[in-house]
Backbone bond lengths (Angstrom), bond angles and torsions (degrees), N, CA, C in turn:
res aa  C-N    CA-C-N  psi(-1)  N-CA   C-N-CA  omega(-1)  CA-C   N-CA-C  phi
1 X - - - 1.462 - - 1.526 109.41 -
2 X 1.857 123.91 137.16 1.047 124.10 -151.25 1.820 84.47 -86.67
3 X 1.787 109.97 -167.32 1.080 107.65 172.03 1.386 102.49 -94.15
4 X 1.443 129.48 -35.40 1.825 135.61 174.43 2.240 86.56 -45.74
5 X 1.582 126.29 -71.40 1.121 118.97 -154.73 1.638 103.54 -44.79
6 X 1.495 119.46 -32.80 1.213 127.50 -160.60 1.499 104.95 -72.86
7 X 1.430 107.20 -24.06 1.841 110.36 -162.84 1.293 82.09 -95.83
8 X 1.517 137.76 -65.75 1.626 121.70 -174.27 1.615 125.99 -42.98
9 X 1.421 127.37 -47.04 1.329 148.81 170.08 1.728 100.18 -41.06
10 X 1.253 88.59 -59.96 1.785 101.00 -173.34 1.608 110.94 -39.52
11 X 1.201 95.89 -62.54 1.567 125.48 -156.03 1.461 96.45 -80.49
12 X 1.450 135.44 -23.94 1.859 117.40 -171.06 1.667 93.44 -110.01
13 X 1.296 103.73 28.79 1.523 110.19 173.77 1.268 112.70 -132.61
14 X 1.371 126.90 2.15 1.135 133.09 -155.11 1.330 142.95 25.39
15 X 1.665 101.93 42.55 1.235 98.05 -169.00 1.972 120.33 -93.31
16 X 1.247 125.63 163.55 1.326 109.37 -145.16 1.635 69.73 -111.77
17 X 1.707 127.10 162.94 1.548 129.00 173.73 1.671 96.30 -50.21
18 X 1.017 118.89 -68.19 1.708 117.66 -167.13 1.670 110.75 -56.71
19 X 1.379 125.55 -21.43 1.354 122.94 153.23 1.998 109.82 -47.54
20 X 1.507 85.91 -58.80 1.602 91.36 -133.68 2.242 77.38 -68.51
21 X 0.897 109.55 -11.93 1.683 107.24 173.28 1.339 105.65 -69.40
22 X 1.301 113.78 -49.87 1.668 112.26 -160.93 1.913 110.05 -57.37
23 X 2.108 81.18 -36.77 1.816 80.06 175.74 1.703 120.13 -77.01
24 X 1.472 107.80 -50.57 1.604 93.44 -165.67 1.690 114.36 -83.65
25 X 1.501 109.12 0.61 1.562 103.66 -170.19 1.647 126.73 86.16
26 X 1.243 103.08 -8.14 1.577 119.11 176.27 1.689 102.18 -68.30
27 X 1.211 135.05 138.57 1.778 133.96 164.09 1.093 87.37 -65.72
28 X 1.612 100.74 165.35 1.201 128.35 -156.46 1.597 96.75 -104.48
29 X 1.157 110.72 -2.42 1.632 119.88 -167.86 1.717 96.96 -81.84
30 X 1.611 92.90 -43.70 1.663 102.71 -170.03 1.062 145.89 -58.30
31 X 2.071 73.29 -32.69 1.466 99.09 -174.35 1.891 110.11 -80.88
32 X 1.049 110.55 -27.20 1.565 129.70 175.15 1.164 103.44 -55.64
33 X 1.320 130.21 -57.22 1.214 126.92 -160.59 1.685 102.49 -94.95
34 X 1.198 123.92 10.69 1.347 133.20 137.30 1.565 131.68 -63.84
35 X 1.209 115.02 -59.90 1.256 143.20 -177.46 1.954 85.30 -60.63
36 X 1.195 110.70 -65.21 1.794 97.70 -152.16 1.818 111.64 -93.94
37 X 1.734 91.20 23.91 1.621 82.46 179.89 1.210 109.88 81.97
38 X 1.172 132.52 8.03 1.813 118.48 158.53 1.059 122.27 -51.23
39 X 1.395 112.28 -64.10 1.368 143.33 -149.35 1.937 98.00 -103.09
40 X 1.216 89.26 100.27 1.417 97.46 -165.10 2.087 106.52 -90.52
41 X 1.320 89.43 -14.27 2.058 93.68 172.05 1.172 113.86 -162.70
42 X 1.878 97.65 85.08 1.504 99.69 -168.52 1.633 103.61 -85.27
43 X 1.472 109.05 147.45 0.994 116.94 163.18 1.666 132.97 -19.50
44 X 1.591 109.64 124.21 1.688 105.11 -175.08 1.736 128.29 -51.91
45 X 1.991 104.57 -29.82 1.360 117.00 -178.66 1.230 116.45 -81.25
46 X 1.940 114.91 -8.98 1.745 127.19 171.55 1.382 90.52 -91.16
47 X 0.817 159.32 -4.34 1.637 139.66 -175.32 1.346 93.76 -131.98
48 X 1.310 135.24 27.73 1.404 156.48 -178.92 1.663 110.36 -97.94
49 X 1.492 79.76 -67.02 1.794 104.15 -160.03 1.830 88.98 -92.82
50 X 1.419 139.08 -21.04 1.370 137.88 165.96 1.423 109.25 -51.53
51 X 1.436 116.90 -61.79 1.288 135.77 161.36 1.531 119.88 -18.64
52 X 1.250 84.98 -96.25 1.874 101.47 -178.31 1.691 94.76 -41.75
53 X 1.137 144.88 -56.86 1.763 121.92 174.87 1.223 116.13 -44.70
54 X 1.670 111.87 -62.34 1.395 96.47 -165.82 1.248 124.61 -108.03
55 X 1.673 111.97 47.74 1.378 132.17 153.94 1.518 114.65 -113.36
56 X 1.355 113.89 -30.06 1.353 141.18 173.33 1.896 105.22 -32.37
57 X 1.689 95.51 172.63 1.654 86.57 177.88 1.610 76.66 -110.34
58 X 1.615 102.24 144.11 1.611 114.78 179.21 1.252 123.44 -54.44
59 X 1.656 95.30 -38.14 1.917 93.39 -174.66 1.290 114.34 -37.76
60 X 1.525 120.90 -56.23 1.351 137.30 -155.35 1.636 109.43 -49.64
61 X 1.339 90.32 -28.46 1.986 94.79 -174.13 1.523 133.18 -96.66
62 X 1.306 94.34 33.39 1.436 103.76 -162.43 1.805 96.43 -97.47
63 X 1.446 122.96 103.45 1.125 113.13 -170.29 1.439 136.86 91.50
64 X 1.705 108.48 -2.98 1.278 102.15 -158.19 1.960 84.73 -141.28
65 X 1.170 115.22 -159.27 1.586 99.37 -146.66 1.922 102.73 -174.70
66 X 0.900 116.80 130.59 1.496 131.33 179.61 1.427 102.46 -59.04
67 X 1.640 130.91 160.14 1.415 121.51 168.10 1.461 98.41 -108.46
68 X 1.384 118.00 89.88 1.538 123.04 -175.79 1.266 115.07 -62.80
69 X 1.420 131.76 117.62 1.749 135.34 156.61 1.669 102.64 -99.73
70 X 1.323 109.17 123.82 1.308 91.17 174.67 1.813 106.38 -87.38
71 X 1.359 99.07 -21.93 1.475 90.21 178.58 1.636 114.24 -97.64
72 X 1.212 126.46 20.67 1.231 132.37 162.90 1.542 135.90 -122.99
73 X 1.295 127.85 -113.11 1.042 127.38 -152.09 2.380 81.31 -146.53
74 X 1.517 103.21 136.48 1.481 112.47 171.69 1.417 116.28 -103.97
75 X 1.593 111.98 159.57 1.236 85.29 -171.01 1.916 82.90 -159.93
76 X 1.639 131.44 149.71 1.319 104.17 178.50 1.594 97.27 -136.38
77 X 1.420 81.93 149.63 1.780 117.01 -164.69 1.789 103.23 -91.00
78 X 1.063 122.65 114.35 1.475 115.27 172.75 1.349 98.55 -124.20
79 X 1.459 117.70 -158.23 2.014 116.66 157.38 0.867 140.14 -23.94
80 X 0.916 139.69 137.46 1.461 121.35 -171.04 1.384 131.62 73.54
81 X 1.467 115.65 -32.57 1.482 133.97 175.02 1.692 91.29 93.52
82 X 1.007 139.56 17.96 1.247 139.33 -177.85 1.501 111.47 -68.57
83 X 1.122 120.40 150.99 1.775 111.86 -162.84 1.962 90.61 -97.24
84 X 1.025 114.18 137.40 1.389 96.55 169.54 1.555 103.84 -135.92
85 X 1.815 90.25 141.15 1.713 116.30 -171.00 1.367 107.11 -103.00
86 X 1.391 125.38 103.77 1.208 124.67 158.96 1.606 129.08 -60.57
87 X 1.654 118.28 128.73 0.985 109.02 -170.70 1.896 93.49 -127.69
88 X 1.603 84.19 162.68 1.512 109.25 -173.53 1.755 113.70 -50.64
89 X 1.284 105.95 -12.17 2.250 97.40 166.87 1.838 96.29 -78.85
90 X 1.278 108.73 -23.04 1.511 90.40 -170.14 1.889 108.26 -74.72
91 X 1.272 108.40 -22.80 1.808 129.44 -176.68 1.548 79.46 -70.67
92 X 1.590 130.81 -62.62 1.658 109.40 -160.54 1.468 102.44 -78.38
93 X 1.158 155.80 -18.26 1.032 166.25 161.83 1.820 105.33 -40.00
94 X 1.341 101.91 -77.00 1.735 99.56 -174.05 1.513 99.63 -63.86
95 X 1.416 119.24 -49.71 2.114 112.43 172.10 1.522 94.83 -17.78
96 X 1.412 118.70 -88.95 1.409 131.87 -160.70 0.856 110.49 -47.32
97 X 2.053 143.25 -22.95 1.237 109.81 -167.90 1.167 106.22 -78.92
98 X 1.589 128.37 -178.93 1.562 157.24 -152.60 1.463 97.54 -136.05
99 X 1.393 106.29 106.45 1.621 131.76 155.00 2.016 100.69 -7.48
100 X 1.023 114.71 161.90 1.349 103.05 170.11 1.950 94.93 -162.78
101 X 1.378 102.82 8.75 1.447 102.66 -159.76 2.186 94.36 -66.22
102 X 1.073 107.33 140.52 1.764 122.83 161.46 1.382 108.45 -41.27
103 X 1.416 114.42 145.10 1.196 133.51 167.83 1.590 105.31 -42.11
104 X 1.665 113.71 -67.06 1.239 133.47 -143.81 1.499 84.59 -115.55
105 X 1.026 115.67 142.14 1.588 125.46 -170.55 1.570 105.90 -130.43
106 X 1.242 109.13 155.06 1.313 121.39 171.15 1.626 122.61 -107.75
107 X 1.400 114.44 165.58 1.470 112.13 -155.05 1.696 91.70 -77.19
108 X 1.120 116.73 144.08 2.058 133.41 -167.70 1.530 97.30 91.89
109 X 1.417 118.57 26.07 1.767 81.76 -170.58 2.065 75.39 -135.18
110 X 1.234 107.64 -23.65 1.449 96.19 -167.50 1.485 128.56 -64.75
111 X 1.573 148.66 154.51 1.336 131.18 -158.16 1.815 92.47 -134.33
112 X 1.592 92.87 -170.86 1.375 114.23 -165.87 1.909 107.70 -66.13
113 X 1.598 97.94 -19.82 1.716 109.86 -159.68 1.628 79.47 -92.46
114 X 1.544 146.12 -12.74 1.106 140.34 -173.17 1.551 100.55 -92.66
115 X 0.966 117.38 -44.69 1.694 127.44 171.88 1.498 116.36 -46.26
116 X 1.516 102.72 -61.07 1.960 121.93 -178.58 1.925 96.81 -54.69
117 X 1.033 113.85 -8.67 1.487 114.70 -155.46 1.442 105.76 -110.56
118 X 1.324 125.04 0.10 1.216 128.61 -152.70 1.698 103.43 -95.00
119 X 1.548 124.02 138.03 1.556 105.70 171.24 1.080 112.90 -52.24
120 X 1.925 100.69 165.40 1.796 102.94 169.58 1.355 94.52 -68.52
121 X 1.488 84.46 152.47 1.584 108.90 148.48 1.770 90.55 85.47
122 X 1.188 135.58 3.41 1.619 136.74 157.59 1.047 86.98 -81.66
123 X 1.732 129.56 121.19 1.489 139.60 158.91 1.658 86.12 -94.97
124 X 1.404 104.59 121.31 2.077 94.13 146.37 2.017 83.47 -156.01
125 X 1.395 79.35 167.20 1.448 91.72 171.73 1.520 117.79 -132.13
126 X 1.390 125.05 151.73 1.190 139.14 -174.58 1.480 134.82 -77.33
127 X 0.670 128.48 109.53 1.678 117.76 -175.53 1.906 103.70 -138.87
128 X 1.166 105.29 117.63 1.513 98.82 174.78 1.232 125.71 74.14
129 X 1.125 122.05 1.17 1.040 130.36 -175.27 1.684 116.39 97.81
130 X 1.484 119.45 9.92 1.321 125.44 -153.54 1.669 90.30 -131.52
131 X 1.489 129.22 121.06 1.007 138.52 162.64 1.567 130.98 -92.35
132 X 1.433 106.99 121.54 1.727 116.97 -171.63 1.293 121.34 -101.60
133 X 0.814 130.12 134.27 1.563 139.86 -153.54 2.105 88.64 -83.64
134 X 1.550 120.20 130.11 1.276 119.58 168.68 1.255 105.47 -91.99
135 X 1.374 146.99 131.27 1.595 144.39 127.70 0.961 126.34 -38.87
136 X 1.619 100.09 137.90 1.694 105.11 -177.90 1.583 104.14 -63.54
137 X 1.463 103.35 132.85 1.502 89.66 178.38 1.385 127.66 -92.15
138 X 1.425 125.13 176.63 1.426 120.36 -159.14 1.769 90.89 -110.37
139 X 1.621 88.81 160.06 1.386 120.13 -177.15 1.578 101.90 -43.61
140 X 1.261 138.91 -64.32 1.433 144.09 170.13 1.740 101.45 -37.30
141 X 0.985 139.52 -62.34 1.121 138.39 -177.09 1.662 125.06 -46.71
142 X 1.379 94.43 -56.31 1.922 114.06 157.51 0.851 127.17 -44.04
143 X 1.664 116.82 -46.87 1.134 122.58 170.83 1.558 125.33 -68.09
144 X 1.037 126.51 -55.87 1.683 142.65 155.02 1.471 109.06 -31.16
145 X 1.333 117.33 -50.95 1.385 133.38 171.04 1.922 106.13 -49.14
146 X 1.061 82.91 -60.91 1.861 99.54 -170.25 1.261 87.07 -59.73
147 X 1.378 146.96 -95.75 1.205 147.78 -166.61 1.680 121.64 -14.35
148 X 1.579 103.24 -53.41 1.110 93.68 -159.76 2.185 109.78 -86.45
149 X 1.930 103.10 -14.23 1.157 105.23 172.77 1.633 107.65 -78.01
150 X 1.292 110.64 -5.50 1.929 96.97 -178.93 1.676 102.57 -100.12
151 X 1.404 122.93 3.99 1.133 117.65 -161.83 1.882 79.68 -106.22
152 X 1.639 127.98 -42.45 1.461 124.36 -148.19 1.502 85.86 -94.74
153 X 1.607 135.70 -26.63 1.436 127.66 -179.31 1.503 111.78 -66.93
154 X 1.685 123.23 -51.26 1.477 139.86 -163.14 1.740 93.42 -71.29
155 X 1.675 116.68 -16.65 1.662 86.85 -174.11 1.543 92.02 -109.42
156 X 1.046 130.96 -13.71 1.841 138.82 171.30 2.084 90.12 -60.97
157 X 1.238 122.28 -41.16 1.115 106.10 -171.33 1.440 134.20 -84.45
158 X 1.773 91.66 -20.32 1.530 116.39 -167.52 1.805 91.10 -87.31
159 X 1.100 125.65 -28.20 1.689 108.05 171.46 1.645 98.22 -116.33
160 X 1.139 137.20 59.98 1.189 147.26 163.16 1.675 100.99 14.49
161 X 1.439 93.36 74.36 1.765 93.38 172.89 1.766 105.85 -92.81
162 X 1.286 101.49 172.60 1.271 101.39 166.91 1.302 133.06 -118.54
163 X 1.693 101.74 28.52 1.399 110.94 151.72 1.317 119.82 -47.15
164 X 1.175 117.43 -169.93 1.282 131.93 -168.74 1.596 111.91 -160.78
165 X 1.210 132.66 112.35 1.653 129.56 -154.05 1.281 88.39 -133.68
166 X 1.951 122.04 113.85 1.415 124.62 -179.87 1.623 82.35 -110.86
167 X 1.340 94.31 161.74 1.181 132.72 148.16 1.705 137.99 -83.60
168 X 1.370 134.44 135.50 1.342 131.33 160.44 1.331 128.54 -61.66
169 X 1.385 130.00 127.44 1.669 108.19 18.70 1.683 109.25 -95.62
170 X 1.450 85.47 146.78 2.188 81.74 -175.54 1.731 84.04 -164.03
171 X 1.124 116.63 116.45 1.381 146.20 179.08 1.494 120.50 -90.79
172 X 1.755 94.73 105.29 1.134 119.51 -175.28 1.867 122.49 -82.13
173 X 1.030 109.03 101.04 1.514 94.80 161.39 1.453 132.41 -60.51
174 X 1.566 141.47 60.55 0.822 99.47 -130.01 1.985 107.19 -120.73
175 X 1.350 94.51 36.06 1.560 84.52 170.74 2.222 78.71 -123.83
176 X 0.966 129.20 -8.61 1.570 120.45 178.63 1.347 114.68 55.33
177 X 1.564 93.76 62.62 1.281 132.49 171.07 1.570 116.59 -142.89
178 X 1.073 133.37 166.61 1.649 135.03 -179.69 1.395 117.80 -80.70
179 X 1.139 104.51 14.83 1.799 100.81 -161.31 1.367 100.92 -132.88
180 X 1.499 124.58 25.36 1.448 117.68 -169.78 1.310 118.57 -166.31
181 X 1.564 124.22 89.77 1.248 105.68 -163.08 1.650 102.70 -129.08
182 X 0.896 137.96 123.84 2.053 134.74 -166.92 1.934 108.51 -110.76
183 X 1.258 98.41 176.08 1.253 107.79 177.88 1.832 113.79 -146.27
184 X 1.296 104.49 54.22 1.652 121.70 173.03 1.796 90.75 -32.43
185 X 1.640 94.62 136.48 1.410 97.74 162.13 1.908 125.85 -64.50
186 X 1.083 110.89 -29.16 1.226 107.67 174.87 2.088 94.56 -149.71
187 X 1.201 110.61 163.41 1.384 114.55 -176.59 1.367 103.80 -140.81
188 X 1.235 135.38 173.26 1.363 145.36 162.66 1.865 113.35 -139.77
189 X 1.234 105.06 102.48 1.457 99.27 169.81 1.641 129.25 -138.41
190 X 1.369 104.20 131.03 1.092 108.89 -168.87 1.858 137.44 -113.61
191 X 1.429 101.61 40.67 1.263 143.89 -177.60 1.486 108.99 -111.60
192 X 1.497 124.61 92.36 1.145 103.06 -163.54 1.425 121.92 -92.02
193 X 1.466 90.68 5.69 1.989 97.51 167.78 0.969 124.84 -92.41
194 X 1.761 116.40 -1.24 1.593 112.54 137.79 1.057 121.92 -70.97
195 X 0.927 146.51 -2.92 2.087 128.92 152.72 1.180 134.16 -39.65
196 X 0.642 110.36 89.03 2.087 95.53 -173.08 1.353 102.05 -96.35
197 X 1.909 116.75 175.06 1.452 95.66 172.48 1.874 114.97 -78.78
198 X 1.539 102.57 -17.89 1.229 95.93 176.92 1.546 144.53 -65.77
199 X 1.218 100.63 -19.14 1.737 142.74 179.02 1.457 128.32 153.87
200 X 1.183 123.22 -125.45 1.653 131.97 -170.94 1.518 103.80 -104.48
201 X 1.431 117.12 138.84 1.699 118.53 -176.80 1.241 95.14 -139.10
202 X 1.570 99.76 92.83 1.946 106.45 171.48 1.730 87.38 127.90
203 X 1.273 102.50 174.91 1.291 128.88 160.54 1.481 150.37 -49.41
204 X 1.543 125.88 44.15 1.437 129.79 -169.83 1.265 116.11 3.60
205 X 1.234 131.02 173.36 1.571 136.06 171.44 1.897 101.32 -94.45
206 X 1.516 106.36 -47.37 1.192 103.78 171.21 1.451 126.63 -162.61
207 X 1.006 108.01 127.17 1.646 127.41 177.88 1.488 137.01 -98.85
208 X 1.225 98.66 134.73 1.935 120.35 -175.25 1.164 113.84 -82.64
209 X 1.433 129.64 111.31 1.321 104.22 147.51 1.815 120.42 -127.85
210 X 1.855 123.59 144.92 1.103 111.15 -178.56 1.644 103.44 -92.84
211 X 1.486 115.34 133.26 1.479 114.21 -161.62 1.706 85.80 -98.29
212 X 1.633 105.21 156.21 1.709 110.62 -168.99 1.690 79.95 -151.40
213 X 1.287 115.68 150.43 1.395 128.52 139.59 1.524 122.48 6.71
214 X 1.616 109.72 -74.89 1.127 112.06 177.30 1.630 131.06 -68.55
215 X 1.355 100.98 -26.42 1.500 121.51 -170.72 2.038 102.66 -93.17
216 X 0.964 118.74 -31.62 1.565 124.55 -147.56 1.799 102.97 -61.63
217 X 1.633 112.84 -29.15 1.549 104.69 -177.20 1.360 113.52 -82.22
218 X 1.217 114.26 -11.74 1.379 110.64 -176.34 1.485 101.89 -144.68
219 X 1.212 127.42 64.06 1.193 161.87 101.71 1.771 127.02 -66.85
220 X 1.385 65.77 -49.31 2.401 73.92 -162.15 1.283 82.30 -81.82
221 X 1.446 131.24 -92.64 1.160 149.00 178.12 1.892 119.15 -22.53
222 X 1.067 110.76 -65.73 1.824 99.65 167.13 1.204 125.23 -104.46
223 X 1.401 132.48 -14.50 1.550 132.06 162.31 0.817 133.59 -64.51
224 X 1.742 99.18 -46.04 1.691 112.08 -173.61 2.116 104.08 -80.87
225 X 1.178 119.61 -0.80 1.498 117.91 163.06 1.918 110.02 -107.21
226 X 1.094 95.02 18.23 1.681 85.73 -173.46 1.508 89.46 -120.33
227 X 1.600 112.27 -23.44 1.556 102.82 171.97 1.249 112.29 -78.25
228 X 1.500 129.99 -28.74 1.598 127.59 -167.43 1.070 79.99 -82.36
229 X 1.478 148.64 -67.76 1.423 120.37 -162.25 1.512 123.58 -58.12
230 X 0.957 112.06 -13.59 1.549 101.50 -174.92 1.538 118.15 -84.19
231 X 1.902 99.17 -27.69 1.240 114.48 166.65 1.715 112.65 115.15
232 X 1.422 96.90 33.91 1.768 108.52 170.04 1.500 110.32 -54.39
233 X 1.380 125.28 123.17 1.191 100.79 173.79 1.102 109.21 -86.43
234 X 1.610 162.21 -3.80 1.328 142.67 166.68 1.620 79.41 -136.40
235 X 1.516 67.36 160.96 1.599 96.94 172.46 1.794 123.58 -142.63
236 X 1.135 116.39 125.74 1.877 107.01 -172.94 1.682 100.65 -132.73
237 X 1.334 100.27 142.35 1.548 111.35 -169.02 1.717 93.82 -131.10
238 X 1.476 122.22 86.95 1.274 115.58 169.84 1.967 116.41 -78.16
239 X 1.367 96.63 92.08 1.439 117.63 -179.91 1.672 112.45 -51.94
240 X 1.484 125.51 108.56 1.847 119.40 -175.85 1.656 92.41 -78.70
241 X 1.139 109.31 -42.08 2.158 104.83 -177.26 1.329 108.69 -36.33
242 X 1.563 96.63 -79.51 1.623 110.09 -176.69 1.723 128.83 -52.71
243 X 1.917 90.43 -23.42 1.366 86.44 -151.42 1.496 129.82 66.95
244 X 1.124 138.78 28.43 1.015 148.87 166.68 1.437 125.01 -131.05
245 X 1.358 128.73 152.02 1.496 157.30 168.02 1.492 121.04 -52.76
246 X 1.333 149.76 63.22 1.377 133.73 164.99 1.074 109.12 -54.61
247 X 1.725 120.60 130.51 1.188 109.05 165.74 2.501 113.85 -129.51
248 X 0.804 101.50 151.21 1.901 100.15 179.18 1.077 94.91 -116.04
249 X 1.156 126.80 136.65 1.723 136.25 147.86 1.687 112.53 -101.15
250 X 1.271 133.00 107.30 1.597 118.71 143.11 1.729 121.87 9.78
251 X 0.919 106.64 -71.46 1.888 127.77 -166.60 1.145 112.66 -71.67
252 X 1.820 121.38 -25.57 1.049 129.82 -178.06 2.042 110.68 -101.81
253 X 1.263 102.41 12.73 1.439 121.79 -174.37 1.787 107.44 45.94
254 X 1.673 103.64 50.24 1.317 116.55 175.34 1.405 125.55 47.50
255 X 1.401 103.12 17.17 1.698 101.17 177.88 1.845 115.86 -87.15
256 X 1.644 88.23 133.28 1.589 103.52 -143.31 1.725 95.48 -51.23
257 X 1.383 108.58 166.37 1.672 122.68 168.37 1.422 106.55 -144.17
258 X 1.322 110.79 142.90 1.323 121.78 -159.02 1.328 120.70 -129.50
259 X 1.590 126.65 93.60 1.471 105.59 -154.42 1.444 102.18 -145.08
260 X 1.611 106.56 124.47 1.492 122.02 -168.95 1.848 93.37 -34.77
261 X 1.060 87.64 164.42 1.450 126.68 -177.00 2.278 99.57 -92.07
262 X 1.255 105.19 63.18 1.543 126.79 -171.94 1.311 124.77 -154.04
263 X 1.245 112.01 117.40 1.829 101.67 170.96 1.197 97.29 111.23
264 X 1.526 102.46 -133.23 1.619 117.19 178.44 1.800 100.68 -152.88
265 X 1.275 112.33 161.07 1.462 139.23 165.95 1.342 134.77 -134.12
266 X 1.243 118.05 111.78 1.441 104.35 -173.53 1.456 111.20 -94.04
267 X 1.842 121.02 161.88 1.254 103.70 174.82 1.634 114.65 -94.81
268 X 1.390 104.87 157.35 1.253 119.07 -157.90 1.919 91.60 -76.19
269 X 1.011 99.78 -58.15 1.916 93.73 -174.36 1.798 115.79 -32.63
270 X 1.456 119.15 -32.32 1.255 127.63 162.61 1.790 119.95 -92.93
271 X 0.955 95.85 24.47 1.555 102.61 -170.40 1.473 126.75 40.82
272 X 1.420 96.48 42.43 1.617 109.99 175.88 1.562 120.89 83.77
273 X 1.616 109.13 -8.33 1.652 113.51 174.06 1.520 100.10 -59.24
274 X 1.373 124.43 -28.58 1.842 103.84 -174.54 1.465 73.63 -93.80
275 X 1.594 107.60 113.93 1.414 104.14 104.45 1.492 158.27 -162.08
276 X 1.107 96.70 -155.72 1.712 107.04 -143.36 1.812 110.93 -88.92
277 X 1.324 134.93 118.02 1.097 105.41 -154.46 1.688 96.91 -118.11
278 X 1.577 98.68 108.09 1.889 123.41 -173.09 1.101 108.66 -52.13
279 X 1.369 124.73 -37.93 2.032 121.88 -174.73 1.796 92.82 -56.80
280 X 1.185 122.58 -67.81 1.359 111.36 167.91 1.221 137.30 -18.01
281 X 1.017 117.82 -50.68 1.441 148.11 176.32 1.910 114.18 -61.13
282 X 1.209 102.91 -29.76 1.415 114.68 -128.85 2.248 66.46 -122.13
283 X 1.284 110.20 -48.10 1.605 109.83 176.48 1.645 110.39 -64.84
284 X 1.369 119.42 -39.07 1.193 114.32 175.40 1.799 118.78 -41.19
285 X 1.388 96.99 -64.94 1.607 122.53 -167.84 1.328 94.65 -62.86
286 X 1.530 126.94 -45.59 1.787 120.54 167.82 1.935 117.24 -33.94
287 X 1.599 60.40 -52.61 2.422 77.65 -174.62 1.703 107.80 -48.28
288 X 1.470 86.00 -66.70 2.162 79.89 171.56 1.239 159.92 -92.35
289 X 1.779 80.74 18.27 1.271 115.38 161.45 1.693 134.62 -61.62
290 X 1.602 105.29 -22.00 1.249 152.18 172.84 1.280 137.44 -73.66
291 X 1.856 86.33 -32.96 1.505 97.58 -174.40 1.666 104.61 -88.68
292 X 1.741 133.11 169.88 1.156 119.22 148.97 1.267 127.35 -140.27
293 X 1.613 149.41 148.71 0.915 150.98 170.18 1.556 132.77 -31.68
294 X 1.015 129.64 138.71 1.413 125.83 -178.63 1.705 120.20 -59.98
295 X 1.356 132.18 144.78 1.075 101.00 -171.34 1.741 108.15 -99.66
């Protein structure tokens, strides 16, 4: 099975990467770097056990799970313990079925073609199939924002890396599946066959976000686990409440670090040559702290 058969199969089944894991037993890491061209000769027993799901008849997989070897031979366990072989009437079988999805959909059910579809100027972003309304953001935010992309662009330029440092809004696919699409305040990626013209396809190397009131529960709470799974390697959450820095590293098996808004920090994906200097950071949020709204 090609890697294009693997992305069509996927997608007229709707299955999300962490679906199509739960069924054949493949990581979800593997399977990613299948889908976006990483993995340029994946193993015969991963495109084995990929197979048998999404040729398979669906019922069978509801709950139940491939016995993945990556260095051997696959094989899948349902009732009975019975081995079951999918054959090619069950491939013309799902071809033929007929869409049946509702006009009007409910939140887990909406996709990436629901997103592309959205008026201008509707910011929401996707996760799971569940769409969140973005806030216009405030002047403090822009600013923090601005800062930290003129500080990560001017040193990407001054040693002519071949990163790539976007800006928001820029729409991430980022598990490269239909059911998940984000808008990181700033990203860094350096894969350049994740570019698309539409935005990012796969997982950035590393992502910004400034957490606010409106944004902060589902930031920390569902972003910041939808990026470690997908496989962000850093992660920074410049907190305006706390005044403080969350930061995840990959290497450090993402266990959070927490560091006043003082001094300096470099990022770990460059081994600390960017860096970033937080007292700055930390003077901004002082400044509009000061200011106040009309009444």
């Amino acid at each position: 099975m090609t890697r294009e058969e693997i992305i069509e199969l996927k997608e007229k089944r709707g299955y999300s990467v962490a679906q199509l894991s739960q069924y054949s037993g493949v990581p979800e890491g593997t399977i990613r770097k299948i889908i976006t061209g990483e993995s340029k000769n994946p193993r015969v027993a991963t495109l084995n056990a990929l197979e048998k799901v999404l040729i398979g008849d669906e019922t069978v997989f509801t709950g139940k799970s491939y016995k993945y070897d990556s260095q051997a031979s696959v094989s899948f366990v349902c009732e009975g313990e019975a081995e079951y072989n999918a054959g090619s009437s069950a491939l013309n079988h799902m071809q033929g079925q007929q869409s049946t999805v509702s006009k009007v959909k409910k939140q887990g059910e909406y996709t990436v073609e629901d997103y592309m579809a959205l008026p201008d100027g509707d910011r929401k972003e996707l996760i799971d199939g569940v769409f969140y309304d973005m806030a216009t953001p405030t002047n403090i935010h822009q600013e923090i924002v601005g800062y930290m992309f003129f500080e990560i662009k001017s040193f990407i330029n001054a040693n002519k890396g071949k990163c790539r440092a976007v800006l928001a809004p820029s729409a991430v696919q980022l598990d490269c599946d239909n059911k998940t699409m984000v808008e990181p305040d700033i990203y860094i990626v350096c894969n350049p066959d994740k570019i698309k013209k539409f935005g990012n396809y796969g997982a950035p190397d590393f992502v910004l976000e400034v957490l606010s009131d409106s944004t902060r529960n589902k930031d920390l709470k569902i972003k910041s686990f939808k990026y470690m799974n997908a496989g962000v390697r850093e992660i920074w959450y410049i907190d305006l409440k706390t005044r403080t820095l969350i930061t995840y590293y990959e290497g450090d098996d993402y266990l959070p670090a927490v560091h006043p808004l003082e001094g300096t920090l470099g990022l770990t994906i460059y081994d600390g040559r960017l860096v970033i200097n937080l007292a700055e950071l930390g003077d901004i949020i002082e400044e509009y702290s000061r200011l106040t709204d009309p009444e």
